[in-house]
C-alpha positions in Angstrom: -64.2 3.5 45.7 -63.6 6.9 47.6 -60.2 8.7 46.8 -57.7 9.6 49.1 -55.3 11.5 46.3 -57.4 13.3 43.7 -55.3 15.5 41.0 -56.9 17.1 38.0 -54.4 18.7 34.9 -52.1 19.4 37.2 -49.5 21.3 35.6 -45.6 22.4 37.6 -43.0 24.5 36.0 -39.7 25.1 37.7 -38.0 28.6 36.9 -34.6 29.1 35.3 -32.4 31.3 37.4 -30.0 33.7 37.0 -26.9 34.3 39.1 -29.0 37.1 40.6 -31.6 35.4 42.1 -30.6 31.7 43.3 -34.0 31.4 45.4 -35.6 28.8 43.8 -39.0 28.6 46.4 -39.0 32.3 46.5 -39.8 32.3 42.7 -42.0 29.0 42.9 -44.0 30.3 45.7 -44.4 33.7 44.4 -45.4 32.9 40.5 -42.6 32.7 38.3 -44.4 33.4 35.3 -46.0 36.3 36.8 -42.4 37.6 37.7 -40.9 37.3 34.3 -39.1 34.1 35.2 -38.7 31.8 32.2 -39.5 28.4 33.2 -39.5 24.4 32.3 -42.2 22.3 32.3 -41.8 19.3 34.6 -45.6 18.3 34.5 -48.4 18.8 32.1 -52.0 17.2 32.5 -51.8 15.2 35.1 -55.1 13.5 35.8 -55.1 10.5 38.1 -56.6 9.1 41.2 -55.6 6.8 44.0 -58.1 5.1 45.7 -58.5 4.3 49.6 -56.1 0.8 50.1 -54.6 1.1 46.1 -51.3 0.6 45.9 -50.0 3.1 43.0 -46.6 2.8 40.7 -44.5 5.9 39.2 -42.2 4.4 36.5 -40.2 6.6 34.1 -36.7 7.4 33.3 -34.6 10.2 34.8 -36.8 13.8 34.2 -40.4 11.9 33.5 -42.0 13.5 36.7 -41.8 11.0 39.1 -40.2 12.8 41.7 -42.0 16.0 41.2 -45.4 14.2 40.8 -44.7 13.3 44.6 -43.8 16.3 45.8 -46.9 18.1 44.5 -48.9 15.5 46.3 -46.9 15.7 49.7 -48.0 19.7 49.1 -43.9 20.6 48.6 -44.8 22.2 45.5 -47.7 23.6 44.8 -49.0 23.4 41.1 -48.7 25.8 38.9 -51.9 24.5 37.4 -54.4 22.5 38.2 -56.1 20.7 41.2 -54.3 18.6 43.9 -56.2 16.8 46.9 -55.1 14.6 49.2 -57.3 13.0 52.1 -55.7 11.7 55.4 -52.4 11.4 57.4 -49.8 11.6 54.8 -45.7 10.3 55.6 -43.2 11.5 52.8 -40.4 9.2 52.3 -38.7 11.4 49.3 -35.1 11.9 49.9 -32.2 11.9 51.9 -33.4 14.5 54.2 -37.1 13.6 53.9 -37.9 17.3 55.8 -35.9 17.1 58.8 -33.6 20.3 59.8 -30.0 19.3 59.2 -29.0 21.3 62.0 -30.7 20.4 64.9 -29.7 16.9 66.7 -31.1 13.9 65.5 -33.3 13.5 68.8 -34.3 17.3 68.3 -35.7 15.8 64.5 -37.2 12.0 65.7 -39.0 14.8 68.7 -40.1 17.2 66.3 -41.2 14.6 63.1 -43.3 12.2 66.0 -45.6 15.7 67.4 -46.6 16.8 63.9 -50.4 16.3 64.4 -50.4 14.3 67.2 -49.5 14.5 71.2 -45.9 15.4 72.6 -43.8 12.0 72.5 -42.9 10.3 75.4 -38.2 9.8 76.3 -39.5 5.8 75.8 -40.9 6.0 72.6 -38.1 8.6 71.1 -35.8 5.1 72.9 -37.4 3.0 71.3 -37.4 4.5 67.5 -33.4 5.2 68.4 -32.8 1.5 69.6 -34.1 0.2 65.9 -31.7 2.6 64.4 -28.5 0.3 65.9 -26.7 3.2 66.1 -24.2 4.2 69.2 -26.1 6.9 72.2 -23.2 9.6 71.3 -25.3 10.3 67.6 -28.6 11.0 69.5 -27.0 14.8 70.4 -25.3 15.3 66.9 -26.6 17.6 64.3 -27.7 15.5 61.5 -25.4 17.4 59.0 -22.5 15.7 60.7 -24.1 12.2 60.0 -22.8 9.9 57.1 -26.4 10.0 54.7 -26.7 6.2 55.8 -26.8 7.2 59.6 -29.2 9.5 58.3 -31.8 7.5 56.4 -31.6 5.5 59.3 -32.6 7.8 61.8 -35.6 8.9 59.2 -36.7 5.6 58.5 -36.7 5.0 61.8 -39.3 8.2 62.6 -41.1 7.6 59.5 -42.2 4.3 59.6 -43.5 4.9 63.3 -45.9 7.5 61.9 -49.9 6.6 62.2 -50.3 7.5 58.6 -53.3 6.9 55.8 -51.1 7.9 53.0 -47.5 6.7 51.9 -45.6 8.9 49.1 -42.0 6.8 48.8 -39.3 7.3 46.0 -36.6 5.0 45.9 -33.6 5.8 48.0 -32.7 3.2 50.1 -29.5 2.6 48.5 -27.6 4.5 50.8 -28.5 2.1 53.8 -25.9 -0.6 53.9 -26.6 -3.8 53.0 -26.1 -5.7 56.6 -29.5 -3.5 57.8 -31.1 -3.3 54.6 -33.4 -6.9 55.6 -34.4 -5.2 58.7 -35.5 -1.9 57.2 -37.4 -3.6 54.5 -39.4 -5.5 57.5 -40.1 -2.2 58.7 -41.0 -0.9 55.7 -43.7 -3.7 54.7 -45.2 -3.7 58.2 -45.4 0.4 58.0 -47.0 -0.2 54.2 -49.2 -3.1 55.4 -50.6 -0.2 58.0 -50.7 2.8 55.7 -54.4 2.5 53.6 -52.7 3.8 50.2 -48.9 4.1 49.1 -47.9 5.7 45.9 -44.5 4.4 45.0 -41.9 5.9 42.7 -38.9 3.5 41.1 -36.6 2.1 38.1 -36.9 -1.2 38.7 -40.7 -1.9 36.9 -40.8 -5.5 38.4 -40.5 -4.1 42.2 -43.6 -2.2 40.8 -45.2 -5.0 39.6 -45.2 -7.5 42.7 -46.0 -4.0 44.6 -48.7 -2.4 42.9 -52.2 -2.2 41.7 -51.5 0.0 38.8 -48.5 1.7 37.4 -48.7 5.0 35.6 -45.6 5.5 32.9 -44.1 9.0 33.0 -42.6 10.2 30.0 -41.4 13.8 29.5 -43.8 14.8 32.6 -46.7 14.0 31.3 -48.5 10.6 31.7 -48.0 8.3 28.7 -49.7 4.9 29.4 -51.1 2.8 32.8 -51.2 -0.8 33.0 -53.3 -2.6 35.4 -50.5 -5.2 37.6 -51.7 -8.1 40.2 -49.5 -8.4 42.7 -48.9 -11.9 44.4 -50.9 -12.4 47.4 -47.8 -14.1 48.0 -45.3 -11.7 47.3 -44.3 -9.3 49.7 -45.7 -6.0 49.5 -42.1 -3.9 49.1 -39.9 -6.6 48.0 -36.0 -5.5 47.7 -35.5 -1.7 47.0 -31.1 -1.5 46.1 
């Protein structure tokens, strides 16, 4: 089976700052060690591979690495140590924000998020993507700051999930959509999976994982502490309910 996420002892500290120096990617980027930042150690020896079509499980309590362990594989953080590859389209569902700029207008962001990599979109397909979202015309001009963070993961799903991606990195957040839309998301969400070769998906709730994925790696204190093998129902859906 070929590999479309290859990591080898990947290792990623996060540096302790002072009141002096609040910029956390300045010292990332530019070696905290080196710099005489001290630093804690959110992962140590990762090894693990996701294979072209796997569907892969993070499971772990609060501080295990989950959310870090995606990050370094949607290239947000580089590792400290350690060797990170990742082969194809890649779409990032990690957060509220998920890389958009706060400050521009929501059509500025759905613009900007549909050209990465591919052709300039077309005023019908930024419609379309904004019609799914339900939301009222007057939003399309407002700076996403100014959005409730349900308008917001809206609008981002919305972009997201209309991505021609290889690679899906999701951690789960969609508790902030309201219930009355949270069906129609999740449809959007299984068909955008069902399209996507891989997903690697990061959650509490160990039996979403196991009617999702192939294998589940347990987390524990960053490092990787076990991986169990899961079957997923042919019958189940895919992403089953995420609240």
């Amino acid at each position: 089976m070929s590999h479309v996420i290859e990591l080898k002892g990947v290792e990623l500290h996060y540096p302790l700052l002072d009141a002096e120096d609040r910029s956390f990617r300045k010292a990332l980027f530019g070696g905290a060690a080196a710099r005489g930042y001290k630093a804690i150690r959110a992962l140590s020896g990762i090894t693990l591979q996701v294979g072209a079509g796997e569907r892969i499980g993070l499971y772990g309590p609060n501080g295990s690495g989950k959310s870090s362990l995606l990050r370094v594989m949607a290239g947000i953080y580089p590792p400290t140590r350690g060797h990170v590859e990742v082969r194809g389209r890649t779409a990032a569902l990690l957060g509220a924000t998920a890389g958009a700029n706060l400050e521009a207008s929501a059509y500025e962001n759905i613009r900007t998020l549909l050209r990465i990599g591919h052709a300039e979109p077309s005023r019908d397909r930024i419609r379309e993507i904004w019609s799914w979202t339900e939301l009222n015309d007057a939003y399309l001009g407002l700076p996403l700051r100014m959005m409730s963070s349900g308008m917001m993961m809206k609008v981002l799903v919305a972009v997201v999930t209309a991505l021609d991606a290889e690679v899906l990195l999701m951690d789960e957040w969609l508790g902030v959509i309201d219930a009355a839309f949270l069906e129609k998301t999740q449809t959007r969400m299984e068909a955008f999976v069902a399209r996507c070769g891989s997903l690697v998906l990061a959650s509490h709730n160990y039996a979403l994982l196991e009617r999702t994925c192939d294998r589940i790696y347990h987390l524990k204190e960053g490092s990787i502490d076990s991986v169990v093998e899961a079957a997923p129902s042919a019958a189940a859906p895919r992403i089953a309910a995420i609240a």
